[in-house]
C-alpha positions in Angstrom: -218.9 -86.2 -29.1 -215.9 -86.2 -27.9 -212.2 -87.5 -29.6 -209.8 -90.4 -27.9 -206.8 -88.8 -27.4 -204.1 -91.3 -27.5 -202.5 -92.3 -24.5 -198.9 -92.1 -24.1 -196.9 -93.8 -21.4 -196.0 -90.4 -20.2 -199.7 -90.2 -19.9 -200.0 -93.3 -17.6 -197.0 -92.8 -15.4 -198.3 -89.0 -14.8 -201.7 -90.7 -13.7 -200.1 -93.5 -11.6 -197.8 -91.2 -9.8 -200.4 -88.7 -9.6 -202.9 -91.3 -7.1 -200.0 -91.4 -4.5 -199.9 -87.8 -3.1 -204.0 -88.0 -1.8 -202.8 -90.9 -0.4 -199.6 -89.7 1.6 -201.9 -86.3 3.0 -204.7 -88.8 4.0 -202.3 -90.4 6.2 -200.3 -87.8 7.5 -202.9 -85.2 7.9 -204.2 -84.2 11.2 -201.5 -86.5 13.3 -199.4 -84.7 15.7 -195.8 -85.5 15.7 -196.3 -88.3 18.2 -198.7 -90.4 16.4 -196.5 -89.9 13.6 -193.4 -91.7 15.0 -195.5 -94.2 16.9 -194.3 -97.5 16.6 -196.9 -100.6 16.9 -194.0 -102.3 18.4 -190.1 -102.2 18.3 -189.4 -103.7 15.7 -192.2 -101.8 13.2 -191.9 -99.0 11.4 -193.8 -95.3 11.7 -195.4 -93.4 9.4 -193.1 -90.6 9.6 -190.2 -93.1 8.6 -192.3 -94.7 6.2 -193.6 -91.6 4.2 -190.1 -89.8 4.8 -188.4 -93.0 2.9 -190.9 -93.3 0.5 -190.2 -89.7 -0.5 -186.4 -90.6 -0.4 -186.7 -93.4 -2.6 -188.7 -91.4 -5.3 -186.3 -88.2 -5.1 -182.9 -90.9 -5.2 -184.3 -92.8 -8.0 -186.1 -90.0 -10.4 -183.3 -87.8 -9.8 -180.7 -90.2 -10.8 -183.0 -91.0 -14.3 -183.7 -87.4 -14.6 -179.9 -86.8 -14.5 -180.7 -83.6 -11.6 -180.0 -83.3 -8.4 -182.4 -84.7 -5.2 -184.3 -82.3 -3.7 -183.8 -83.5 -0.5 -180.1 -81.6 -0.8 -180.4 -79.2 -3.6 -184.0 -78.0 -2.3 -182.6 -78.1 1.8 -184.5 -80.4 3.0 -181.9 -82.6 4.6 -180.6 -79.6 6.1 -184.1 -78.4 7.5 -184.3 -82.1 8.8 -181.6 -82.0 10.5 -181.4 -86.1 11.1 -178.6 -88.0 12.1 -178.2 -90.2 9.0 -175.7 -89.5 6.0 -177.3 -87.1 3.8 -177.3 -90.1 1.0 -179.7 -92.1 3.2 -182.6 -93.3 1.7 -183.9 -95.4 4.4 -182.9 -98.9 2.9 -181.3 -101.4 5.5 -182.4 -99.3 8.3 -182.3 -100.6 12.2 -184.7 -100.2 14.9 -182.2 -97.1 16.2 -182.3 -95.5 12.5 -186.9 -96.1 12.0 -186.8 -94.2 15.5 -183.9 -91.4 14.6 -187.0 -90.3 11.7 -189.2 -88.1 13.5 -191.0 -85.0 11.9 -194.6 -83.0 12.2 -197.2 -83.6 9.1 -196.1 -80.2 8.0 -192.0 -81.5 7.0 -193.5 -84.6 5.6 -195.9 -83.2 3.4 -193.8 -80.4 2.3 -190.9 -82.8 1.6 -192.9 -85.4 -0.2 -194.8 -82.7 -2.3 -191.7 -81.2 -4.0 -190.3 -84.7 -4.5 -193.4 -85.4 -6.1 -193.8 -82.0 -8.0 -189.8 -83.0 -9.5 -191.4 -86.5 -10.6 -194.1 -85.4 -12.4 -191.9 -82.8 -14.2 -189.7 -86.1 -14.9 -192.6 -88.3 -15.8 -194.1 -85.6 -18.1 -191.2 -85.5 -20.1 -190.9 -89.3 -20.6 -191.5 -90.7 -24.3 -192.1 -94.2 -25.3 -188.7 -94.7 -26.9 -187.0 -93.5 -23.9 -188.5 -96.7 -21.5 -186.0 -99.0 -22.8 -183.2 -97.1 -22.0 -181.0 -98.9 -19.8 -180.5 -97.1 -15.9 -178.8 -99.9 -13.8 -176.8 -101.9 -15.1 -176.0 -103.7 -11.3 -178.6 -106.0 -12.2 -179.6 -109.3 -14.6 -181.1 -108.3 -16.6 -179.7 -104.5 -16.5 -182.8 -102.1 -15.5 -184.5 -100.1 -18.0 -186.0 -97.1 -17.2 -189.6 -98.0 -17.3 -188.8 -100.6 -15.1 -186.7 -98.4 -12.4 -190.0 -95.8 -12.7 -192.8 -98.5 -12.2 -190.4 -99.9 -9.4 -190.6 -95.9 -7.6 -194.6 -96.4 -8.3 -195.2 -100.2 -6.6 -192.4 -98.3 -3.4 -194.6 -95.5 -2.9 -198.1 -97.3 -2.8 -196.5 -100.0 -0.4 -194.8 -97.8 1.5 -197.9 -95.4 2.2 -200.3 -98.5 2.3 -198.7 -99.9 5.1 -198.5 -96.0 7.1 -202.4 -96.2 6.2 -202.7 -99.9 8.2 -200.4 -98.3 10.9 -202.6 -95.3 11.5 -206.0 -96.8 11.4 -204.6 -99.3 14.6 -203.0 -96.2 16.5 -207.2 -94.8 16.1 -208.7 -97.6 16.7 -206.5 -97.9 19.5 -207.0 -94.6 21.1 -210.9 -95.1 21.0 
């Protein structure tokens, strides 16, 4: 028989982030660089944009509640990327000209998102129930707590890679 270990929220944000990275490598895996910054039209977005910013979004935010530094500069990925966007950009806001100015092989995308993720769940692992009310923006009303901001990075990432998941199955369906 086996004992119910308690479940902490640590517990569930470590599970909830932990679903997005199969997700991300199912999308990005096995598409060559051009599929990956194909555009259904020109107003859409590409996967590569889309998984790049939802990795940007997770390393801006979690850093900033872990109090540490993104990987995107401290780890050199914005220097390996080498794209023509501040080194602050997350992706938010962006124009047509930006979406296309993201390009990148499967390879820099899942390398990117996998140490951004790898930083979260070190974040999330660390997380206790007393510190989710803890206030991290105060921009808003009402001010953001940090189990907010966290479930916030969570709903990103899913929509993010749910929509690069409907953009590649029309780029196969149209190559058939």
């Amino acid at each position: 028989m086996q004992m119910e270990v308690p479940v902490t929220s640590s517990d569930l944000l470590v599970e909830a982030f932990g679903r997005i990275p199969d997700l991300v490598h199912g999308v990005i895996d096995g598409l060559t660089p051009d599929q990956l910054t194909a555009r259904l039209d020109g107003e859409a977005n590409s996967i590569a944009w889309l998984v790049w910013h939802l990795s940007r979004i997770a390393d801006d935010h979690v850093a900033d509640v872990a109090g540490s530094p993104q990987v995107w500069t401290s780890a050199g990925w914005a220097q390996r990327w080498g794209l023509p966007l501040d080194v602050a950009d997350t992706g938010y806001g962006h124009t047509t000209q930006q979406v296309a100015a993201v390009t990148g092989d499967a390879e820099m995308l899942r390398g990117y998102f996998d140490a951004v993720h790898a930083m979260t769940l070190q974040f999330a692992r660390s997380v206790t129930d007393s510190n989710l009310d803890r206030i991290v923006d105060e921009r808003w009303d009402p001010p953001v707590t940090l189990g907010v901001r966290l479930v916030s990075v969570v709903g990103h990432s899913f929509e993010q890679v749910g929509q690069a998941a409907y953009v590649r199955g029309i780029l196969q369906r149209k190559e058939r």
